[in-house]
Every structure is written in C-alpha cells, then in structure tokens.
N, C-alpha and C positions, 0 to 999 in steps of 0.2 A: 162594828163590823171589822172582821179580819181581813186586811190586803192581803193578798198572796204576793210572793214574791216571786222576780221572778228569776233564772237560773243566769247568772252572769255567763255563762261557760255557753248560752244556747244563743245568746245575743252575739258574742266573738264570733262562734260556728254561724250564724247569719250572713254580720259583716263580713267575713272571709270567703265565702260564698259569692255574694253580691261583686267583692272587688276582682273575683278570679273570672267570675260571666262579665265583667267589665276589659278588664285586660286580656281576656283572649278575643272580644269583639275588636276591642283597636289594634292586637295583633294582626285578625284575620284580616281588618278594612287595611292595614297597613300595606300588608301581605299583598293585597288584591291591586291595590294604587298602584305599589312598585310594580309589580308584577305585568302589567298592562303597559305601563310606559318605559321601563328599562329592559335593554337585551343587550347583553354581555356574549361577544364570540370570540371564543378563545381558537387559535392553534399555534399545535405543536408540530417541531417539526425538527428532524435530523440533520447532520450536515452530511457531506459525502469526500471520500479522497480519490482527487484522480491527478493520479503520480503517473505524470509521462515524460520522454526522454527532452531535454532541454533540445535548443535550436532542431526542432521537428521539421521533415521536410527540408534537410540541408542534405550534402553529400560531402563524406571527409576524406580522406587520407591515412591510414595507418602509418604511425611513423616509423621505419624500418630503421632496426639497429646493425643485423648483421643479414650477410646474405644479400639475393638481387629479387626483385618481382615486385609487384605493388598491388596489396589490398585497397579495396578502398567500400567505405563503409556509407550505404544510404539510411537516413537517420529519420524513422516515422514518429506519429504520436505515441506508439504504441511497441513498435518493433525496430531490429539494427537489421541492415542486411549486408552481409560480406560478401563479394564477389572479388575477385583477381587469381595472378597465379605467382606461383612463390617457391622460391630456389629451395633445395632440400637440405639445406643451415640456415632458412631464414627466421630470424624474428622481427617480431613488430607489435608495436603498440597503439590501442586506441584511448583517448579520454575520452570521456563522457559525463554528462551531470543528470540529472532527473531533477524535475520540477513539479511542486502539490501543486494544482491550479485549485483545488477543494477548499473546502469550509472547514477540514479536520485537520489539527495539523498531525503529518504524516513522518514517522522516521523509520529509516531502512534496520529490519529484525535480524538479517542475514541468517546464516543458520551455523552449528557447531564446529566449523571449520576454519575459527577464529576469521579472519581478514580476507580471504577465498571462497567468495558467494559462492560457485560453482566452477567445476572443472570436469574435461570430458578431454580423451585423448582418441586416435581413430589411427588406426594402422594401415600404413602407405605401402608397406612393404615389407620383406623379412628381417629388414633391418632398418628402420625408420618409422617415429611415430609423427602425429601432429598433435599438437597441445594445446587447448586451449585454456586459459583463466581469466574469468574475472573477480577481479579486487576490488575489495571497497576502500577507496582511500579518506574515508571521514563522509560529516555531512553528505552533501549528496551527489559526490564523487566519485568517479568510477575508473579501471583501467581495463582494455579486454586486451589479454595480450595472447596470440598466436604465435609457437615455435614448432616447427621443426626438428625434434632429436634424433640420437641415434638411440636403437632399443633392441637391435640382434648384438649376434656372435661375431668375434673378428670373421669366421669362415663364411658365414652368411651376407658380409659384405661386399665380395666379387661378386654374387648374383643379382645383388642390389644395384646394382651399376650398370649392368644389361635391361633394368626397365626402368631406366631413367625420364623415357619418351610416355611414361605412362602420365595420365593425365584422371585426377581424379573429384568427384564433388561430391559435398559431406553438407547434410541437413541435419542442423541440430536446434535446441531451444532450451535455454537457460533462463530459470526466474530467478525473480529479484523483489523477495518480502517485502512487504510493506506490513505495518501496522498504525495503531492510533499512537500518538503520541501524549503524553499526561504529563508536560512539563506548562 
C-alpha cells in the first residue's frame, strides 16, 4: 500500500496558525489583566507670567534734578500713579524694577526705540512742553523721567509767563512688553 504523503508546507501553515490563536489569547488576557488594575493620569499643564512692579503698594519720591515741586509716585501690582506739581524747568526721575512672580521666565521685548520703552509729550502752553520717558536700564530696570522744556518762539514767551498760575492734569498709560524668555 501507498502512504500518501503529506505536504510539509500545510503542517508549518497549521502550526503558525495554532501559535498566532495562542498569542493573541495571552495578548488579549494580558490586555484585560493590566487593563482592570492599572490607571495612568496624566496632566499637562502651562506655566503663566505675571510681571508686576517690584515693592507694590509702596509710595516713592521722584528725584528732582532741576527746578522746584515734587512728584511723587504710588507703586501698585499692576500700575505707577504720579501725582504732584512741578516748576516749569523742572526734571525728575523715577527708578523702578518689575518682578516675574510666574512659572515662565519673563524678559522685557520693549519695542524699536532702542533703550525708550515709551515717550509721550503734552503741551502746557505756547511755549512749554512736558515730557515724559521711560527707559529700560537693563534686566528689570526701569527710569521714568518727567521734564519740563521749552517748545515755542522767543515771541511766544512773554505770553507764557502770564499763565504761569495755570494748573494742569494729564492721564496717560504707557506699556511695557513682556515676553517669554528661551534662555
């Protein structure tokens, strides 16, 4: 009698079968085990900058260079307030710092005016301006300096002098960029 034989190639095609329904069984029970008793919670989370003026909640002094009257500056978290009154040649200077209290660290972008965050001038009279700058002096350094010039005509000077008793208040608001820092 003839054996038949039988195809090697359909016995491999078996066992490769057999180990692939074995291995996705212990995949899936694996699957199921961890699955039931592991729990993984992730978060994510940003940081934040909040850049506000150093010693907040003090009240300073402008330091006057020339001229007589006295500024004087109340210092919030968030804002400078100037109030006083001031001879018509006066200057004066404020320092100032900011501080990150943030999670990001924070450095001042200013903008294309090289080293003169901002500047605003207000006309007093026909021959007198007021000036205001402030400067970035580095890190997180600041100067606000308030002057006094002159901005008419010799001629327009005698009439400058007859409203000297004038008395005037100017609301203004200056930013100061912040960005992230990637150092």
């Amino acid at each position: 009698m003839a054996r038949k034989k039988r195809n090697k190639g359909s016995i491999a095609k078996a066992i490769i079968v057999l180990v692939s329904i074995t291995l996705l069984n212990i995949f899936g029970i694996s699957y199921a085990y961890w699955n039931n008793n592991l729990q993984i919670a992730t978060s994510i989370s940003t940081g934040n900058m909040d850049v506000q003026f150093n010693n907040a909640d003090s009240v300073c002094d402008f330091e006057t260079i020339q001229g007589e009257g006295a500024l004087k500056a109340r210092i919030g978290a968030d804002e400078i307030i100037v109030e006083g009154e001031v001879s018509s040649d006066y200057k004066g200077v404020l320092d100032y710092s900011v501080i990150n209290t943030g999670s990001i660290p924070a450095k001042y972008i200013g903008n294309s005016n090289g080293n003169i965050c901002d500047s605003m001038e207000f006309l007093l009279d026909q021959n007198k301006v007021l000036i205001i700058e402030n400067v970035f002096c580095g890190s997180n350094n600041f100067q606000l300096n308030v002057r006094v010039e002159d901005s008419g005509s010799e001629e327009n000077k005698n009439e400058a002098h007859e409203s000297q008793d004038a008395n005037y208040t100017y609301d203004f608001e200056m930013n100061l960029p912040f960005g992230q820092s990637n150092h």
